[in-house]
C-alpha positions as CSV (number, residue, x, y, z in Angstrom):
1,X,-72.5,-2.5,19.7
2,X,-72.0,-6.1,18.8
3,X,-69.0,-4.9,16.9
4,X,-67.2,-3.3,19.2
5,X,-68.2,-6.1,21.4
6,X,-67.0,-8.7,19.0
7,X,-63.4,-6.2,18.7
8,X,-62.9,-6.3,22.2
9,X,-63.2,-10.3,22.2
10,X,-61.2,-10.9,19.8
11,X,-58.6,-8.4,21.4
12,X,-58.7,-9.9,24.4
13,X,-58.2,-13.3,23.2
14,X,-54.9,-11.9,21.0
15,X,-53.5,-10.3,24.1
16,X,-53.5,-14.1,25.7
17,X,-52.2,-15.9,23.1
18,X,-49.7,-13.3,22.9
19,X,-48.9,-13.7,26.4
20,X,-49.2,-17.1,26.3
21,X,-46.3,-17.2,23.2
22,X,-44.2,-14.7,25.1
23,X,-44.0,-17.5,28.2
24,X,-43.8,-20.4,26.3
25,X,-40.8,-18.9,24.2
26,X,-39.6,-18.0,27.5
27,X,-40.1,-21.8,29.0
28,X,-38.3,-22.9,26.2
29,X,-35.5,-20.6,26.2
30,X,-35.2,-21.3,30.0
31,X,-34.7,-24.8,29.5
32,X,-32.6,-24.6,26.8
33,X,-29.9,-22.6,28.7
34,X,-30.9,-25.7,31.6
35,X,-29.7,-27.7,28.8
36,X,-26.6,-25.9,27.5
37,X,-25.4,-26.1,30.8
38,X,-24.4,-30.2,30.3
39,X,-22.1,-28.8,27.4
40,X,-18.4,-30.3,27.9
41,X,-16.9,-33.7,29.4
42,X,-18.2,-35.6,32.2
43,X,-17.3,-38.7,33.8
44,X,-19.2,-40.8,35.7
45,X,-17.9,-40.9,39.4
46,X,-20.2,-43.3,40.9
47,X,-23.1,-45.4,40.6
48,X,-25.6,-45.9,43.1
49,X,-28.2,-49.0,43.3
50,X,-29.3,-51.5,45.5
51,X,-26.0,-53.9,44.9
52,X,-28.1,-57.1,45.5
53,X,-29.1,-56.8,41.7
54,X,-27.0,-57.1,38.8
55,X,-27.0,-53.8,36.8
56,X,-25.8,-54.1,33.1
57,X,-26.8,-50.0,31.7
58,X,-27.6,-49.0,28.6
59,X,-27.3,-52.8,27.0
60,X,-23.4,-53.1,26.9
61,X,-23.3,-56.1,28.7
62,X,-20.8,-55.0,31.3
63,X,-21.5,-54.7,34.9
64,X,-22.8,-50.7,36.3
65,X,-19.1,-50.7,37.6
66,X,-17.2,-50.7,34.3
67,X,-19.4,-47.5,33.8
68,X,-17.5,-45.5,37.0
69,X,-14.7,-44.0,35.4
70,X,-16.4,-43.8,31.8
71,X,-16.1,-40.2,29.9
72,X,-19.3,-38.8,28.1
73,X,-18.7,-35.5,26.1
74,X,-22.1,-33.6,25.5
75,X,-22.2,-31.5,22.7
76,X,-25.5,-29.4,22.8
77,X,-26.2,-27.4,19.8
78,X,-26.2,-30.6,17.6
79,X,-28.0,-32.9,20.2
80,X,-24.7,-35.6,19.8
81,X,-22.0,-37.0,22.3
82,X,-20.2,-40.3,22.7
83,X,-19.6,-42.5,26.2
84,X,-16.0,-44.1,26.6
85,X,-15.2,-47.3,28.7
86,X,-11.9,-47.3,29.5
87,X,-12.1,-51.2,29.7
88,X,-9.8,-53.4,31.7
89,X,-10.3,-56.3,34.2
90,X,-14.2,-57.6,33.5
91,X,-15.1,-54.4,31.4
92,X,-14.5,-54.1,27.7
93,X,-13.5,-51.2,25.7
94,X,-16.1,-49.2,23.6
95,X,-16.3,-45.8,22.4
96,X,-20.8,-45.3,22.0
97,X,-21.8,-42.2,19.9
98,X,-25.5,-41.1,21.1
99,X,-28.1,-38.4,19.9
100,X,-30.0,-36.7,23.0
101,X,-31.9,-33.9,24.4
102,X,-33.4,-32.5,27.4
103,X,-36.8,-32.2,28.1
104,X,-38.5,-31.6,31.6
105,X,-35.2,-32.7,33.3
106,X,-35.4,-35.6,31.6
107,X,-32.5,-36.9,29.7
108,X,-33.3,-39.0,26.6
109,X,-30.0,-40.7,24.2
110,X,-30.0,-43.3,22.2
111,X,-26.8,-44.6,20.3
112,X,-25.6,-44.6,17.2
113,X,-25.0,-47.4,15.2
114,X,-22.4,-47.4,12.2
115,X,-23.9,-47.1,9.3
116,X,-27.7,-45.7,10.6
117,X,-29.1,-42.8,11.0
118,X,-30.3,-41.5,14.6
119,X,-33.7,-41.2,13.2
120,X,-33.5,-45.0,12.2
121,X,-33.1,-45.9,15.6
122,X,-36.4,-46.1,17.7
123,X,-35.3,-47.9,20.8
124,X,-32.8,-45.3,23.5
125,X,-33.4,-44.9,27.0
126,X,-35.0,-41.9,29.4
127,X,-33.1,-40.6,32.4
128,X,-34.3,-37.9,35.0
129,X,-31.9,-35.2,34.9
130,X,-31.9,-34.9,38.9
131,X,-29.2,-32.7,41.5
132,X,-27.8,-30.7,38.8
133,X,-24.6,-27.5,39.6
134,X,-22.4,-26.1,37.1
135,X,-19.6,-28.9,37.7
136,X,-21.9,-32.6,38.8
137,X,-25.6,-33.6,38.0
138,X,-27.0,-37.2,38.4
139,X,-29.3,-39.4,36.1
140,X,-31.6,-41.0,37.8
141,X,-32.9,-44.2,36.5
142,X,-35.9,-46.4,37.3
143,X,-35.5,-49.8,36.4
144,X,-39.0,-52.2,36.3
145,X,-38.3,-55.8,37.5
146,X,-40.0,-58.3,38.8
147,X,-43.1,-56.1,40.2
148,X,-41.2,-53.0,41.6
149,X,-38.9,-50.5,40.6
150,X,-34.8,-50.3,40.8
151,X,-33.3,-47.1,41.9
152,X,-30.0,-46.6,39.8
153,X,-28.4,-43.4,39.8
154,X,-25.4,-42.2,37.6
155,X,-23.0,-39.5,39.4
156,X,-21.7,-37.2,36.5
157,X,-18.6,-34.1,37.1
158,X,-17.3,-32.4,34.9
159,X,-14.0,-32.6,33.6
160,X,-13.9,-29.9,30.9
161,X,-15.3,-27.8,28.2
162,X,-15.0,-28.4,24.6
């Protein structure tokens, strides 16, 4: 009796874990079709933040509106991409290659520094991965300063598939 007792435990506790690594693998393939769905060129059509602060993103030194205009291409099955600034007026030119990923609908890059490895770089910055469609999605970033919390929110479309 305490056999077939112990049996139907232990198949009962394989049937979960079972279902529970069926629903995972499905979780994860879920969200990496989520995920495959940033694959291609974007361009950042707007930026929107409280315009009584100074926004510099993603330490370039530039002000949030030499970002409007700027091409990222996300390449998914190897996690890379690259930003563009077109440059001009107060904005400087720079090409950025970045490593990133989704997870959660949060969007994590850092960049890519000649001559390092992505895994040599700690520092990168999180983004919530927010109204997403086939052709526009939004980052939403939340900014700490002085006490509170700055709203700043990148417009993405696409532009094409490469």
């Amino acid at each position: 009796m305490k056999k077939l007792l112990l049996a139907g435990v232990l198949g009962t506790s394989l049937f979960a874990v079972s279902c529970s690594t069926v629903k995972n693998a499905q979780n994860s393939q879920n969200e990496r079709s989520e995920f495959l769905k940033l694959k291609g060129d974007w361009q950042i059509v707007s930026i929107d933040y409280d315009k009584q602060y100074k926004i510099k993103p993603f330490d370039e030194g530039m002000n949030a509106q030499c970002f409007v205009g700027s091409h990222w291409r996300l390449i998914p099955n190897n996690w890379t991409g690259a930003y563009t600034i077109n440059g001009g007026g107060n904005c400087t030119a720079v090409t950025q290659p970045i490593k990133f990923e989704i997870k959660n609908n949060t969007f994590t890059f850092k960049k890519i520094v000649d001559g390092t490895k992505a895994k040599q770089n700690t520092m990168g910055y999180s983004l919530n991965v927010i109204n997403q469609t086939t052709d526009q999605f939004s980052l939403e970033q939340n900014v700490p300063f002085d006490g509170s919390t700055v709203r700043v929110v990148y417009n993405f479309e696409r532009t094409g598939m490469k």
